[in-house]
C-alpha positions in Angstrom: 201.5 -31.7 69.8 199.6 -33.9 72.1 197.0 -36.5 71.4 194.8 -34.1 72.7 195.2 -31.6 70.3 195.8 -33.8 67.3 192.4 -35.4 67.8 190.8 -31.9 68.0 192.2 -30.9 64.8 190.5 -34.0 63.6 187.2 -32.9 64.7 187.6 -29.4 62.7 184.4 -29.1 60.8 186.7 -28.2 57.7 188.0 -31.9 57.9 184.5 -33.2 58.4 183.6 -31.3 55.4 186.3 -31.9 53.0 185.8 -36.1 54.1 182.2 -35.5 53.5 182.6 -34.0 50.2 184.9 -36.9 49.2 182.6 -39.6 49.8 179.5 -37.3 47.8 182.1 -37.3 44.6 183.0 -40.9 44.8 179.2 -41.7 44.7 178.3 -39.2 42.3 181.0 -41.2 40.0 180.2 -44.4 41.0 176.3 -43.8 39.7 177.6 -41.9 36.8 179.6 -44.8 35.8 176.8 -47.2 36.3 174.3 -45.1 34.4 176.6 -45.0 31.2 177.5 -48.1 31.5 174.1 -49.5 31.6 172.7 -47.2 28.6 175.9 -48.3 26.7 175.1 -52.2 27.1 171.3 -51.9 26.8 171.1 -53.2 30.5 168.2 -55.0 31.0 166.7 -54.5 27.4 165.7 -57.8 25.0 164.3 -58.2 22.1 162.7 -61.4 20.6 164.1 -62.2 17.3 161.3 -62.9 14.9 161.6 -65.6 12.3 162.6 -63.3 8.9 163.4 -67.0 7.1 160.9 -67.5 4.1 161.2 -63.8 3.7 161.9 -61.4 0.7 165.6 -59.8 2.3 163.6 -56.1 1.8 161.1 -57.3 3.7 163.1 -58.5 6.5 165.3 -56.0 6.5 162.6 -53.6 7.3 160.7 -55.6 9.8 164.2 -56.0 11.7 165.0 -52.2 11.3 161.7 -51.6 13.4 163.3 -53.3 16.3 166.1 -52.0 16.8 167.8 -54.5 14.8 170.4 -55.1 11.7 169.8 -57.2 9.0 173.1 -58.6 7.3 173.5 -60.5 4.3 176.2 -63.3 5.7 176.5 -65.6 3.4 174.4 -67.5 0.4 173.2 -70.8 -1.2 171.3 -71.9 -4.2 167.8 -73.6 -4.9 166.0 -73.7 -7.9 162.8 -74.0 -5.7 163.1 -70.8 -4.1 162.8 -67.0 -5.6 166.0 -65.0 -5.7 166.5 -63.0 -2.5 164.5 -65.5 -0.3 166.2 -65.6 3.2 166.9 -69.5 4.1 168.6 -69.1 7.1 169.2 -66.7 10.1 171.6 -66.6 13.1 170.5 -65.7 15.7 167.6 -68.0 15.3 163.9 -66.9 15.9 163.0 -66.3 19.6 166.2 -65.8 21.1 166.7 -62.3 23.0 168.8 -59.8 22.0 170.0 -56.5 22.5 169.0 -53.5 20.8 171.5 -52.7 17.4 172.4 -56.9 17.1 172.7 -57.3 13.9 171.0 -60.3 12.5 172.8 -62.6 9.7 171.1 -64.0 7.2 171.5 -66.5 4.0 170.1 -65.5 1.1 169.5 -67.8 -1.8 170.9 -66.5 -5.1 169.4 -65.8 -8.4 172.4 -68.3 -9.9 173.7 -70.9 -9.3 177.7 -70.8 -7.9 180.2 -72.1 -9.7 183.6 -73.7 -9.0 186.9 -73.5 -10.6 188.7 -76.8 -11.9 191.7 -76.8 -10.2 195.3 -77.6 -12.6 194.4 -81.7 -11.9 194.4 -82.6 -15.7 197.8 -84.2 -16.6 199.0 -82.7 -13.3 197.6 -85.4 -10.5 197.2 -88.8 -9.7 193.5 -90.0 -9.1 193.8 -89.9 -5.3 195.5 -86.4 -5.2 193.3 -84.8 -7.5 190.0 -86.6 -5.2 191.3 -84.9 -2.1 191.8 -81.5 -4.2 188.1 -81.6 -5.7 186.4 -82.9 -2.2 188.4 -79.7 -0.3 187.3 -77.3 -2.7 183.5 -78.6 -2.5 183.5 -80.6 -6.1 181.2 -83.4 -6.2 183.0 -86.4 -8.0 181.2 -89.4 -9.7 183.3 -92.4 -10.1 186.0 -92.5 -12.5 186.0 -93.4 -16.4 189.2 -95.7 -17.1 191.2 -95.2 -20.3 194.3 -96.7 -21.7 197.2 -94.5 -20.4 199.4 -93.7 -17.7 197.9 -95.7 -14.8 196.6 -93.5 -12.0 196.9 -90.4 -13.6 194.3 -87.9 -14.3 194.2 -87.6 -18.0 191.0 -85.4 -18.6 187.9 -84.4 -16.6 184.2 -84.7 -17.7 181.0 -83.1 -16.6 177.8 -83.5 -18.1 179.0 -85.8 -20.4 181.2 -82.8 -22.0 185.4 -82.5 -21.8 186.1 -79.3 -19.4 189.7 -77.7 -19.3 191.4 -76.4 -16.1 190.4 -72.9 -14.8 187.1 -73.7 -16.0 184.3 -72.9 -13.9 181.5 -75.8 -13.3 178.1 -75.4 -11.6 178.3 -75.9 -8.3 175.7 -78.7 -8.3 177.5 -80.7 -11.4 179.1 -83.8 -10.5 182.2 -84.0 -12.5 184.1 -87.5 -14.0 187.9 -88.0 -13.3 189.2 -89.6 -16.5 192.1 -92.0 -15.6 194.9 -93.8 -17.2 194.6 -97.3 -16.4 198.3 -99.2 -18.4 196.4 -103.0 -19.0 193.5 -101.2 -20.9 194.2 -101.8 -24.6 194.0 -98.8 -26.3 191.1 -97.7 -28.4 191.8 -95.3 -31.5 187.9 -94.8 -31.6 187.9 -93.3 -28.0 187.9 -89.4 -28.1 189.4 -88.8 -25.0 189.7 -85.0 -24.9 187.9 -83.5 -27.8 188.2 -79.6 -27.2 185.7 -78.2 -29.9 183.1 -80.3 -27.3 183.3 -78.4 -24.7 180.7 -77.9 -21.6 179.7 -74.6 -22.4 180.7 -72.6 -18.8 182.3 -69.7 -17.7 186.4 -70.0 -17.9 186.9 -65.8 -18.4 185.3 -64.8 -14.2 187.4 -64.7 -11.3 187.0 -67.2 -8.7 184.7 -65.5 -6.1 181.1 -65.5 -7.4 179.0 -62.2 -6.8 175.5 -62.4 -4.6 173.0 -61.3 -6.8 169.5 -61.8 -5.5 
């Protein structure tokens, strides 16, 4: 076959068309593409976040709704001030621009107060260790009564002025008194140490997760 004829074939409206009719399907998926793509990301659309903080979470929830957005209860805290189910915080915050379906997380603050579970420190830990325990786990820790005993050791725990027990669960806002053994204390038979039937009256039967209840 010569060049000649080759380059005829070439120019055989049937190629012309078949090439033609190529390059209309590879733009016809190349704007398909882009137009799903687009409606799948919300391309171009934003939405100011309003400020739902200082808000009832009902309330929110439907003011968000109305935009196009979610309203999702992330996490919670606790302030006597506040009513139950008052929003405190919100990510993202107010203002910034989102797209349609975010969803919005918000702190709610509780109708009790959280507690904390005493960790197995009593006659288990010496001061330091059973510090670092109480400061990982969120305790707040006042300083430490000294009593005649095994020095450096943890021999009870106090909080409100009341003996508490292991596993017991302590308001989260409590702070709580290490009781330690200091050996060059003289011992004082007057000194109830760990008097059980005085108690702080708290929860020692829950599990160790507290439930949001706003």
């Amino acid at each position: 076959m010569t060049g000649k004829e080759l380059l005829n074939k070439f120019n055989a409206p049937i190629v012309w068309g078949n090439l033609l009719g190529m390059a209309l399907v590879f733009v016809l998926v190349c704007l398909g593409a882009t137009w799903c793509m687009n409606n799948y990301t919300n391309h171009g659309e934003r939405i100011d976040v309003p400020d739902v903080t200082d808000l009832l979470f009902e309330d929110a929830q439907a003011q968000l709704e109305a935009l196009g957005l979610t309203c999702v209860v992330v996490d919670s805290s606790f302030n006597k001030n506040l009513a139950p189910g008052i929003i405190v915080e919100q990510t993202p915050k107010p203002n910034a621009q989102v797209k349609g379906g975010r969803e919005i997380g918000v702190t709610i603050n509780v109708k009790t107060e959280p507690m904390l579970v005493l960790p197995n420190i009593i006659l288990n830990c010496s001061q330091r260790e059973a510090e670092a325990q109480l400061a990982a786990l969120g305790f707040k820790v006042g300083p430490c009564m000294y009593v005649a005993g095994d020095k450096g050791n943890v021999l009870g725990v106090k909080c409100q002025g009341k003996n508490i027990n292991n596993g017991d669960r302590v308001p989260v806002s409590s702070t709580i008194t290490l009781v330690v053994g200091n050996s060059e204390m003289e011992y004082n038979e007057n000194e109830v140490l760990y008097d059980e039937g005085e108690g702080l009256e708290i929860d020692n039967t829950g599990s160790d997760t507290e439930e949001i209840v706003f």
